[in-house]
C-alpha positions in Angstrom: 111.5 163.3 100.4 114.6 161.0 101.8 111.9 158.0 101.3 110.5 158.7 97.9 113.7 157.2 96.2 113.3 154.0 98.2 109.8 153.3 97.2 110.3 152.0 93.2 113.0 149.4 94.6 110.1 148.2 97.2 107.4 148.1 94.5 109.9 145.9 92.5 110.5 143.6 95.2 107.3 142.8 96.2 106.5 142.7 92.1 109.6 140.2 91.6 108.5 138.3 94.5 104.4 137.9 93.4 106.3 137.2 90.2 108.2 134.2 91.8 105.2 133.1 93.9 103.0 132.8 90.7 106.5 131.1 88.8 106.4 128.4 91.7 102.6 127.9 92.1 102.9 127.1 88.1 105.7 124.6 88.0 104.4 122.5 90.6 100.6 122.5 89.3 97.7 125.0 88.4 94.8 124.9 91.0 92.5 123.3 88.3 95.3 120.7 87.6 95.4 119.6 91.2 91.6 119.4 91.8 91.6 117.4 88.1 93.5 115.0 89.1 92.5 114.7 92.9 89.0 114.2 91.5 89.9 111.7 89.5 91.0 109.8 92.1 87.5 109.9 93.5 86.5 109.0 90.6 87.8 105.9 91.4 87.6 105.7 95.1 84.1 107.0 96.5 82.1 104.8 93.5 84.5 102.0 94.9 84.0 102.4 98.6 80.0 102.5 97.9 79.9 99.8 96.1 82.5 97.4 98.4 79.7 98.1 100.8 76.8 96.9 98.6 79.0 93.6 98.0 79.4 93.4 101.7 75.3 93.8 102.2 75.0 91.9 99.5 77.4 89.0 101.1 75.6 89.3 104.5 72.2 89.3 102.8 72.8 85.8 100.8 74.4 84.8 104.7 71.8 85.3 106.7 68.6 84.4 104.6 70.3 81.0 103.8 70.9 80.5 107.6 66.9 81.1 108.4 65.5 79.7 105.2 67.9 76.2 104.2 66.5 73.0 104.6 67.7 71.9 107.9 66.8 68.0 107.7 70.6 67.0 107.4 72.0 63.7 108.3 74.4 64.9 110.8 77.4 63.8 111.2 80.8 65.0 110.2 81.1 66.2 106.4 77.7 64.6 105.4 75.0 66.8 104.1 73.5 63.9 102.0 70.1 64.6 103.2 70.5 68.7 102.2 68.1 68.2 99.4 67.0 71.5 98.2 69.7 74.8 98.9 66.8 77.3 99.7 63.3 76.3 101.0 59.9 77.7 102.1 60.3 76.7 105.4 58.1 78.5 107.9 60.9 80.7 110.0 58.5 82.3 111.7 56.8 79.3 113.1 59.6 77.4 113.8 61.2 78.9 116.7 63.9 80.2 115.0 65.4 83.5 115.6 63.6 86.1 114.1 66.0 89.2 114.4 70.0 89.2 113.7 72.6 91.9 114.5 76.2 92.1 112.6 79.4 93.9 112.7 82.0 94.1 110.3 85.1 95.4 108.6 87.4 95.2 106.0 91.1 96.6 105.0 91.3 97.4 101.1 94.9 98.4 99.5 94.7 100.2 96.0 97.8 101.0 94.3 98.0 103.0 90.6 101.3 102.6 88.5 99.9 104.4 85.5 103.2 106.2 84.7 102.9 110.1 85.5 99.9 109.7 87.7 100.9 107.1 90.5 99.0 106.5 93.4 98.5 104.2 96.5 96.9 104.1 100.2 94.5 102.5 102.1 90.3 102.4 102.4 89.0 100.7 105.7 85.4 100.3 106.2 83.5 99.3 109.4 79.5 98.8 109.4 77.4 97.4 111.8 73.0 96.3 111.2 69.9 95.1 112.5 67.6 92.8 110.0 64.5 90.7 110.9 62.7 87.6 109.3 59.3 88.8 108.2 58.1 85.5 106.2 59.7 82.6 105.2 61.2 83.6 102.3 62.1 87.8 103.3 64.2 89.6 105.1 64.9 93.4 105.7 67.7 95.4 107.4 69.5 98.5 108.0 73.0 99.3 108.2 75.0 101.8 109.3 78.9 101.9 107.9 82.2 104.3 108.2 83.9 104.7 105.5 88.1 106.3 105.5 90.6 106.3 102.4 94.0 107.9 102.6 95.4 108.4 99.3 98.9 109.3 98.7 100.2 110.8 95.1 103.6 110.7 96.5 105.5 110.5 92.8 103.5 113.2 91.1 103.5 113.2 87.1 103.3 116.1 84.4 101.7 118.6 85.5 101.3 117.6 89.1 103.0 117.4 92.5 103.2 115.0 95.5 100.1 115.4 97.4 97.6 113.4 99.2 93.6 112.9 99.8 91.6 111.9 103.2 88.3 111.3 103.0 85.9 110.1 105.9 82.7 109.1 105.0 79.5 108.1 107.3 76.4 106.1 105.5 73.5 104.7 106.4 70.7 102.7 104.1 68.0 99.7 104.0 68.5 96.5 102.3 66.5 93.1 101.5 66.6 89.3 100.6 63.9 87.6 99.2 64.3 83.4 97.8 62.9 83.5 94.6 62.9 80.1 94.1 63.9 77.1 95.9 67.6 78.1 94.7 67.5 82.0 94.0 68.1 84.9 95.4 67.1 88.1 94.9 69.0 91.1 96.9 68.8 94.6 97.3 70.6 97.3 98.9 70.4 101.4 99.2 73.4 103.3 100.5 73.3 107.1 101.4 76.5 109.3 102.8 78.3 112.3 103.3 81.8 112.9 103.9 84.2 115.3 104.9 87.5 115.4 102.9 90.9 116.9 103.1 93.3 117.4 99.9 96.8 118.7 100.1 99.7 119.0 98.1 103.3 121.1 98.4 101.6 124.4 97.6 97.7 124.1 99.1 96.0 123.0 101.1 91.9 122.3 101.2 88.9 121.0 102.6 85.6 120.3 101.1 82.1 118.2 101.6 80.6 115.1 99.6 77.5 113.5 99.3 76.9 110.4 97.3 74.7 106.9 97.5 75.0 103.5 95.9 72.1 101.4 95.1 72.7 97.6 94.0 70.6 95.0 92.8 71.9 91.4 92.6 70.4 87.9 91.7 72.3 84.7 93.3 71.6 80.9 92.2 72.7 77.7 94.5 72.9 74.2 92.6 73.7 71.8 95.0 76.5 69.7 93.1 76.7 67.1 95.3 79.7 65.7 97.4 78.9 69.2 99.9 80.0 71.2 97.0 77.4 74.3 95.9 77.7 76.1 93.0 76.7 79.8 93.7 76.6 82.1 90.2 75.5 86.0 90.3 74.9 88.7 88.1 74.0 92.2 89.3 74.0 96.3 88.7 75.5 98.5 90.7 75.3 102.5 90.1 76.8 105.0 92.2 76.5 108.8 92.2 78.8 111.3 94.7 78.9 115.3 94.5 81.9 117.0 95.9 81.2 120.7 97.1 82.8 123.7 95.9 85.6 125.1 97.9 88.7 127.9 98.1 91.9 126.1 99.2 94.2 127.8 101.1 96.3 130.3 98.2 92.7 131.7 97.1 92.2 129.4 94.6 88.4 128.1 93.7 87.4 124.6 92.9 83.9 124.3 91.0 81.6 121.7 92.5 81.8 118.3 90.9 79.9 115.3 90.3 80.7 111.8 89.4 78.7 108.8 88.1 79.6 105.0 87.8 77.7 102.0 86.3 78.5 98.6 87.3 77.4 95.8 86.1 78.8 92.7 88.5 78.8 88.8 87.4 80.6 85.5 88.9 80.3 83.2 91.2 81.5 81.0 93.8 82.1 76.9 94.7 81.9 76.3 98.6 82.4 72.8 100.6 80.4 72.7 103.3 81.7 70.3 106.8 79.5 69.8 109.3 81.2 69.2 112.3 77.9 68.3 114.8 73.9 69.5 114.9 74.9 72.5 114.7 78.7 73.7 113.7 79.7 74.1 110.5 82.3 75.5 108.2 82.1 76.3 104.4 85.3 77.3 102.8 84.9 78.5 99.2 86.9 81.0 96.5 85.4 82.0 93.2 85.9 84.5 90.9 84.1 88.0 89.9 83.8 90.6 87.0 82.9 94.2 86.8 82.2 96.0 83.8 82.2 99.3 84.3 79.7 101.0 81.5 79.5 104.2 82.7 81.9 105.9 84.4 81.9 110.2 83.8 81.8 113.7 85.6 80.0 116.9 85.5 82.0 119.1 84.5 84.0 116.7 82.5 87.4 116.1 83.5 90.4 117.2 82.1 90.9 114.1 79.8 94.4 115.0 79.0 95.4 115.1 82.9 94.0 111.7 84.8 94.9 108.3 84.4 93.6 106.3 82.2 93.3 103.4 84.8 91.0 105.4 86.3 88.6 107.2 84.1 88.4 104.7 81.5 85.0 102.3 81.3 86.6 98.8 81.6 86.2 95.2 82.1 87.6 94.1 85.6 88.5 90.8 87.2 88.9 89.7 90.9 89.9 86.7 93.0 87.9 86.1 95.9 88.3 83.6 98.7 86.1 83.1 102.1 85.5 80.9 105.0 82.1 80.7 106.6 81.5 79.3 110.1 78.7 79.0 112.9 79.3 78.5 115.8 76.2 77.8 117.2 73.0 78.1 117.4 72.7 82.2 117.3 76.3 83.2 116.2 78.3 82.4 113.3 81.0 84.5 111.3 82.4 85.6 108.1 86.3 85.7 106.4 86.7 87.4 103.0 89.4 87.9 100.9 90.0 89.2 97.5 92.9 90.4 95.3 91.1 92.5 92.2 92.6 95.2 89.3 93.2 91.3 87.3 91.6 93.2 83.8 92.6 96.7 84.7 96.4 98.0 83.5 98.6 99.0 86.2 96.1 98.6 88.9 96.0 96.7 91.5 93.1 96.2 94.7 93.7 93.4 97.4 91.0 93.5 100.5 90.3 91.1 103.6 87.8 91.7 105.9 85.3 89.6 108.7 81.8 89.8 109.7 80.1 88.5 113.2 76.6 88.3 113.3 74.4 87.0 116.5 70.5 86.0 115.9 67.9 86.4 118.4 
């Protein structure tokens, strides 16, 4: 009976401290806040990653099916291509003793940055990829790559509604692609990503991990008119549409986070001037820069997101702009490489994207 007046002053402390739990978990954000605005970040990130990777195919692609099908009846000698004549041509490659099969690495470092005010954001994405593509004809080519895909982004200012937290994602693909010359001066390319990732989200009151699945299929056609004076003009248009799916999951204070589902349309256009300098019969280097837009028509989730709660920099369907920059070089006879560059977010408010990244690819 000592005990019994003791027990109302227990129950209020543990009621006044479920009271202040529930207080704190409500000024720094609501569970369905958090996952909101993390999600929008994906939003922005996995349709990005995927379809960074189908530029990069689609880059490689255009590489090595002008390396096995070009006219090669060049008056050597250094910085004269006068005898180029056509960019692309229906030479037999597989006649002609030339390598047949190619293998490639590469990687690139991509910085994003978000200074919508109330929903900032930075961090990295890094991508590494490797493939294995054979001539089958002289105008076709098929491969398969295999990539890796890790972002790390940091909300480290918070806005209304939200606090500091951070997303990791790590993502492993796989998926076929294909060049074919058109024409004498087009080409057509195609690519198929598919991959799944494991992710990690966290923020000052939770913590949580969840799966992700999602592929990106692109579809590009490239034109080369030979300008004369070892300068080609190089313009492209192309569609890019991505789809990832984020698992349900139960973070680490109970809460549950429906499954979601996000969709982007891209529709890509540009192009590039490149000077090409032969140093001998076979060395080479082609510098070039050019510029490229992406209008994103379609860009929502299932459920919807909370509209009132993500950037607008990143939900919104817009019209973006990038620099790009590269510097191609063989080496010789089987191995040649790759240097890219690119500073995007140009048409997008308070956003930026800068990237670099290099390729090496041997033919056998």
């Amino acid at each position: 009976m000592g005990y019994l007046p003791h027990q109302p002053a227990a129950w209020n402390r543990t009621t006044l401290a479920g009271m202040v739990a529930l207080t704190m978990s409500m000024t720094w954000a609501t569970p369905s806040d958090a996952g909101d605005f993390f999600t929008s970040q994906q939003r922005i990130i996995e349709p990005r990653l995927l379809i960074q990777r189908g530029e990069t195919m689609r880059h490689r692609i255009k590489q090595i099916v002008e390396g096995r099908l070009r006219v090669d009846d060049r008056a050597r000698g250094p910085g004269d291509i006068s005898a180029l004549g056509a960019v692309i041509s229906p030479v037999a490659a597989t006649a002609d003793g030339s390598p047949l099969w190619g293998v490639w690495a590469d990687g690139s470092y991509t910085y994003i940055e978000s200074d919508d005010p109330g929903a900032e954001f930075d961090g990295p994405q890094v991508a590494v990829g490797a493939g294995l593509d054979r001539v089958l004809n002289d105008r076709l080519i098929v491969g398969v790559s295999f990539n890796y895909d890790h972002s790390d982004i940091d909300n480290s200012i918070g806005g209304a509604g939200f606090s500091p937290g951070r997303l990791k994602t790590d993502s492993y693909g796989f998926g076929p692609y294909l060049g074919y010359a058109v024409t004498d001066n087009i080409l057509f390319d195609a690519s198929f990503v598919y991959s799944w990732g494991d992710n990690d989200i966290s923020d000052q009151v939770s913590t949580g991990s969840f799966d992700s699945e999602s592929w990106s299929a692109t579809a590009n056609l490239t034109g080369y008119v030979d300008l004369g004076n070892n300068l080609t003009l190089a313009p492209t248009a192309g569609i890019a549409y991505s789809y990832n799916r984020d698992d349900s999951y139960v973070d680490s204070i109970a809460a549950f986070f429906p499954a979601q589902t996000i969709y982007a349309g891209v529709f890509n256009f540009g192009g590039t001037l490149s000077y090409l300098y032969v140093i001998d019969d076979v060395r080479s280097i082609e510098p070039s820069i050019g510029i490229e837009g992406a209008w994103e028509f379609d860009i929502h989730g299932e459920p919807p997101l909370n509209s009132g709660l993500v950037a607008s920099n990143v939900t919104d369907e817009a019209l973006d702009f990038s620099v790009t920059g590269g510097l191609d070089v063989v080496l010789s006879e089987t191995v040649s490489m790759s240097l890219t560059g690119s500073v995007g977010g140009l048409g997008r408010k308070d956003y930026l994207e800068i990237s670099g990244g290099g390729q090496v690819t041997v033919q056998f």
